[in-house]
C-alpha positions as MATLAB code, in Angstrom:
seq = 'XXXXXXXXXXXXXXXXXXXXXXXXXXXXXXXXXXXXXXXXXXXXXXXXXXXXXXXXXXXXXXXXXXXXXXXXXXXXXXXXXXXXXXXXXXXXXXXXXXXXXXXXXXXXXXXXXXXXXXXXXXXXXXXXXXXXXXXXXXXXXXXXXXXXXXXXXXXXXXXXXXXXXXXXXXXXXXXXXXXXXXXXXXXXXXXXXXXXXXXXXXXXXXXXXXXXXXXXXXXXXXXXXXXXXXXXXXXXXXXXXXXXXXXXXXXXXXXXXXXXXXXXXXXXXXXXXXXXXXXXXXXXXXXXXXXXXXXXXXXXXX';
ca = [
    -128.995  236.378  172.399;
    -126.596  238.641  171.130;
    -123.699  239.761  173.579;
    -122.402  242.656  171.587;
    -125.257  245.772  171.569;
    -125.556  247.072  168.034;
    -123.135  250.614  168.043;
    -125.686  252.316  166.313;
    -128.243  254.164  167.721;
    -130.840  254.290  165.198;
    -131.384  253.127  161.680;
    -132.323  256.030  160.041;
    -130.823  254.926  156.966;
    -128.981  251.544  155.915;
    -124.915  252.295  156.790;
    -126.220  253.189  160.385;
    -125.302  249.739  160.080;
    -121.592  248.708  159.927;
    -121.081  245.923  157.206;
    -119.924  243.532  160.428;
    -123.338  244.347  162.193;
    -125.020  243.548  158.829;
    -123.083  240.687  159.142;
    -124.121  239.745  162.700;
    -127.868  240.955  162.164;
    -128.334  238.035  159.139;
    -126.642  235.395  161.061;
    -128.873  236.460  164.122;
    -131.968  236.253  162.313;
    -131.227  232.794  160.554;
    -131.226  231.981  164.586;
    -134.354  232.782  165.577;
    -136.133  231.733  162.621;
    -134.538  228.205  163.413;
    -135.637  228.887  167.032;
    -138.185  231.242  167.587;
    -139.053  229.636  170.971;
    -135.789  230.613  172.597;
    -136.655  234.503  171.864;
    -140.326  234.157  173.250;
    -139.366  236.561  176.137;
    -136.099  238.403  175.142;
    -137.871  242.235  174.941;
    -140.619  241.240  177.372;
    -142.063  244.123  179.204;
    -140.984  246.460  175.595;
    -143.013  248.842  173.768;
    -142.555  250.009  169.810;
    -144.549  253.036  168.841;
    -145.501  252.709  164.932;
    -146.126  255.519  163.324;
    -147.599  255.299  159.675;
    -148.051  257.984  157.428;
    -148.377  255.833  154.313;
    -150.605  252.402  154.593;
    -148.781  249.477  154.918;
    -149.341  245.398  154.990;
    -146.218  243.951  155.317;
    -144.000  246.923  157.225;
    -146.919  247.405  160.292;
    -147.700  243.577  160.392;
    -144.173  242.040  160.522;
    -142.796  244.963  163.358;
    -146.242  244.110  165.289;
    -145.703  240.393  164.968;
    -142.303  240.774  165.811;
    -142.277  242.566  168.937;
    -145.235  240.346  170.536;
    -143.003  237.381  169.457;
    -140.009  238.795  171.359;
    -142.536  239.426  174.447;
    -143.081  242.761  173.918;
    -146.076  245.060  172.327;
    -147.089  248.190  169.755;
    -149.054  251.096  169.363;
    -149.987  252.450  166.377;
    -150.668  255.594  165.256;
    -151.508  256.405  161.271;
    -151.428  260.111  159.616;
    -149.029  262.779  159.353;
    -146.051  262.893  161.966;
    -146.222  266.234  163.199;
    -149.236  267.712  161.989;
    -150.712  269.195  165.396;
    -147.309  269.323  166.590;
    -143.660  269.496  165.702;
    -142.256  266.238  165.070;
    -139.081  267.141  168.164;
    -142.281  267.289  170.059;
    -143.531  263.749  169.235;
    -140.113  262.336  169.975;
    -139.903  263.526  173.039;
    -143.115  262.395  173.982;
    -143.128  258.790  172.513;
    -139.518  257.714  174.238;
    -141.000  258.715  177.673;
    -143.184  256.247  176.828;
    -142.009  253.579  174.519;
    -138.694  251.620  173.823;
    -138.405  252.411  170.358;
    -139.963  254.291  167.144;
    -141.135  253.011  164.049;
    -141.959  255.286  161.413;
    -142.747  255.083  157.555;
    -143.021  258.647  156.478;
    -143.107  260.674  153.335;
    -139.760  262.152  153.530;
    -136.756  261.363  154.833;
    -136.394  264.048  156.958;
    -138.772  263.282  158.917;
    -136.675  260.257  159.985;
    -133.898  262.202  160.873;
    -135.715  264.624  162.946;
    -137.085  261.731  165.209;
    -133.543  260.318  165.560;
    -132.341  264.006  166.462;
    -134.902  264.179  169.092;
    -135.145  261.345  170.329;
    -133.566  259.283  173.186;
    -134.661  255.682  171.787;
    -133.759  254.259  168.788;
    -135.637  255.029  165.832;
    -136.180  252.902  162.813;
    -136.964  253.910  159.060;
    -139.357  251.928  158.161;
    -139.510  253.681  154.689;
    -138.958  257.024  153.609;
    -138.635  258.508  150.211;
    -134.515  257.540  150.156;
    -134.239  254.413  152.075;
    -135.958  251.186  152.488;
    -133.373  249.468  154.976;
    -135.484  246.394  156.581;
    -137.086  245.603  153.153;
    -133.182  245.206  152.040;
    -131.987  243.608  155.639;
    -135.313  240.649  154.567;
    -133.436  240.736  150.933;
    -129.686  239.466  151.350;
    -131.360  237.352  154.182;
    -133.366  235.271  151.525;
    -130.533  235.236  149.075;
    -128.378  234.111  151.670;
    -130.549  231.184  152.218;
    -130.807  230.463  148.462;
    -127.389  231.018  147.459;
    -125.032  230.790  150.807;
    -122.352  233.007  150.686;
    -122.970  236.051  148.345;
    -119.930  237.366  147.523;
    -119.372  237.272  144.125;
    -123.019  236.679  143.079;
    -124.833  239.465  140.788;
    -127.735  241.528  141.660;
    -129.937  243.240  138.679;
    -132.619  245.935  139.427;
    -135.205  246.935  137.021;
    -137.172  249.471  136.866;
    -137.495  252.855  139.212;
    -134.215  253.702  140.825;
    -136.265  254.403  144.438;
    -135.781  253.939  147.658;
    -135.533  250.185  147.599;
    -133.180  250.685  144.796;
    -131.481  252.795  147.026;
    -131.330  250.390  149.970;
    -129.964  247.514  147.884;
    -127.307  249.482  146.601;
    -125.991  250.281  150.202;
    -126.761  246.660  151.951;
    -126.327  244.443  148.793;
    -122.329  246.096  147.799;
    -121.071  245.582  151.178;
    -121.672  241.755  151.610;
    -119.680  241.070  148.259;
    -122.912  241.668  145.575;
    -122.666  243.018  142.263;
    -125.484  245.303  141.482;
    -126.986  246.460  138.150;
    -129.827  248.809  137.720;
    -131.311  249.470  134.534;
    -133.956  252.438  134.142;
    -135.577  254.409  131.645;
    -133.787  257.909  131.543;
    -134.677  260.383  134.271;
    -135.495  257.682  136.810;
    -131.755  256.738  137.877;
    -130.960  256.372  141.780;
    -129.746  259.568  143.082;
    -125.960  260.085  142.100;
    -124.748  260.536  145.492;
    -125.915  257.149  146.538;
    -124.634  255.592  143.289;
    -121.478  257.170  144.015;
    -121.930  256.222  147.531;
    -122.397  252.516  146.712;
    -119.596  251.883  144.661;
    -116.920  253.248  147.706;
    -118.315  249.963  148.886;
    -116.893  247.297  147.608;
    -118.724  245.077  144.459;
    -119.276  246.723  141.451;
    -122.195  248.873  140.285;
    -123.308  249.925  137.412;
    -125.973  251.914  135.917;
    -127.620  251.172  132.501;
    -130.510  252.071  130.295;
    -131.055  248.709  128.828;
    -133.066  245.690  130.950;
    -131.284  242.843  128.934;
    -127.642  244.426  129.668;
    -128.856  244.132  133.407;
    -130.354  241.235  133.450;
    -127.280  239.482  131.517;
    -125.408  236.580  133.456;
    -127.671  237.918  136.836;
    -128.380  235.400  140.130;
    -131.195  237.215  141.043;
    -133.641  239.582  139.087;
    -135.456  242.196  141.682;
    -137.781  244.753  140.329;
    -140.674  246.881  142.181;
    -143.529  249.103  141.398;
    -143.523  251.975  138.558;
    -145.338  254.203  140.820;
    -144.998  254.585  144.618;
    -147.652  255.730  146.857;
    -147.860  259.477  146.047;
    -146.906  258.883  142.735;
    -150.390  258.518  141.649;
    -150.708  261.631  139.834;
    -147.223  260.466  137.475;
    -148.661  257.249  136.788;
    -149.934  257.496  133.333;
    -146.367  258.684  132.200;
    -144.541  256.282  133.879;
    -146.419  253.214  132.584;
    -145.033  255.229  128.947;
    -141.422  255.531  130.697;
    -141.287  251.647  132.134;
    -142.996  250.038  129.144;
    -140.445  248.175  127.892;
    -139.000  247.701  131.520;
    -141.258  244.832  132.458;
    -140.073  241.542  134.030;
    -141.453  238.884  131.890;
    -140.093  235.241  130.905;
    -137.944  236.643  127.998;
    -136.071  239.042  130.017;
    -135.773  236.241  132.673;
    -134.228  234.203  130.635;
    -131.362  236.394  130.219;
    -130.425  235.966  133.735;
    -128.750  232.224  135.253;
    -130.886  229.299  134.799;
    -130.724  229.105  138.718;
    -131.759  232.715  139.368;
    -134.350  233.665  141.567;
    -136.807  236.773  141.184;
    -137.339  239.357  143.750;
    -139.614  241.947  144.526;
    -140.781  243.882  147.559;
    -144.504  243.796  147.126;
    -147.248  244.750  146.579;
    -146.778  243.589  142.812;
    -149.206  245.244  139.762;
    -149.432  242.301  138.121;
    -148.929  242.967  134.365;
    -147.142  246.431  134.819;
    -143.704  245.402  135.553;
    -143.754  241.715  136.139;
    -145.764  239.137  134.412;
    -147.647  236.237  136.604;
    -145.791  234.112  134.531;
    -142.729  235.341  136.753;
    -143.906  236.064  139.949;
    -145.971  232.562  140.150;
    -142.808  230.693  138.869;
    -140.774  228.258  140.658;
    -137.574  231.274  140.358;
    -140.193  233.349  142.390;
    -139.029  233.810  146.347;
    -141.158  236.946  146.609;
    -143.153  235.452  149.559;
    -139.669  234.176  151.468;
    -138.652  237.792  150.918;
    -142.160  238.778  152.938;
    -141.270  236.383  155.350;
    -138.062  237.353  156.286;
    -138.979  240.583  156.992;
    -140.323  238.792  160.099;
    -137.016  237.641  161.091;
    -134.974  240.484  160.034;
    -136.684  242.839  161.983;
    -136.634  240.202  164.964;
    -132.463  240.241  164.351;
    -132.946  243.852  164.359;
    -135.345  244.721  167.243;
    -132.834  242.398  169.657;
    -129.906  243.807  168.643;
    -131.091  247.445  169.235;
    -133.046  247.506  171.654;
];
């Protein structure tokens, strides 16, 4: 178990996190997914209240399987966070109750007015900015495929999102180069670009896939449109056309690269199945290790 509580309170967004708790939280995780029978009863007797306002497979399953792992349980709830009541409200109800709050919500905001409120920790489970655990289960899996990872070169292609976002933030501070290349208008927000590159490896923003791609360890792209994105969809398959992850753009990258994406996957948008059913693909370690990341991260908070 880990003898040092983590100093943050929440994780509202990823540098809630220092870099040495980052650090700790990978290392931690590598040990329970050795040993998952020596955590069977570490949060016994704990409660996480979910709370979904966008549908989710791998987010609800892996915090659900996680916590009964550790000995403890969940309750779900799905819909709007504060729609019969304001959200201050809801915090202040669910940590009478519960150990700790899990919500994926529309906006961040939302995030930040459970953490305000409430007196558990609260974890983003995705928002419109940040994607922290999907980027926690990330540098886990390419620290298992390439060991240490400073030094090695990170290229994103496609939307400059959340989990764009999230990389840029968690990926810098262990030592990882990161490259995003998007059509114009799409860029990460400036702020967290200019955010990321106080960090520590270098960053750099480009509108060409094959400048990205160049001389990259691991290749990481995601969906062109993000739940309630629907309505931009037919101009962004226009936008992300040439954007799409297929064996010619993958062979721009090292011959040992690895591809990367958070799932769900359209299939034919922006990655081929020639790519995603490769041997390069890790996309289902990277589902995995959301398991154990969020394990590492459930101990260590709560």
């Amino acid at each position: 178990m880990n003898k040092n509580p983590i100093k943050a309170r929440h994780l509202t967004q990823d540098l809630d996190l220092s870099t040495e708790e980052v650090r700790e939280l990978l290392d931690l995780a590598s040990a329970v997914k050795r040993d998952p029978s020596g955590y069977v009863t570490a949060l016994k007797g704990r409660y996480l209240s979910l709370l979904f306002e966008k549908p989710s497979l791998r987010t609800r399953l892996t915090f659900e399987v996680a916590i009964k792992q550790l000995g403890g349980d969940a309750i779900l709830s799905t819909g709007p966070v504060g729609g019969r009541e304001p959200v201050k409200d809801v915090a202040r109800n669910l940590d009478r109750w519960t150990n700790c709050i899990v919500a994926r919500t529309f906006l961040q905001t939302t995030i930040d007015e459970l953490a305000r409120w409430s007196g558990v920790p609260v974890i983003n489970a995705l928002s419109n900015l940040y994607h922290p655990c999907q980027a926690l289960a990330d540098v886990l899996t390419m620290k298992e495929h390439f060991g240490e990872l400073g030094g090695r070169k990170l290229a994103f292609v496609g939307d400059g999102n959340n989990v764009a976002h999230s990389l840029l933030l968690t990926a810098t501070r262990l030592g990882v180069s990161v490259s995003l290349a998007t059509p114009p208008g799409y860029e990460p927000r400036p702020e967290i670009v200019a955010r990321a590159r106080e960090l520590g490896a270098p960053v750099s923003i480009t509108h060409a896939p094959e400048e990205a791609v160049a001389g990259a360890d691991v290749v990481y792209t995601d969906v062109w449109a993000s739940m309630g994105q629907e309505g931009q969809k037919p101009e962004r398959l226009m936008a992300f056309e040439s954007y799409q992850v297929n064996g010619k753009l993958m062979s721009r990258a090292r011959p040992e690269a690895v591809f990367m994406h958070c799932l769900p996957a359209r299939r034919g948008e922006e990655v081929t199945d020639e790519v995603i059913e490769s041997a390069q693909s890790v996309v289902f370690d990277q589902a995995e290790n959301r398991l154990h990341a969020q394990k590492a991260l459930l101990l260590m908070l709560l």
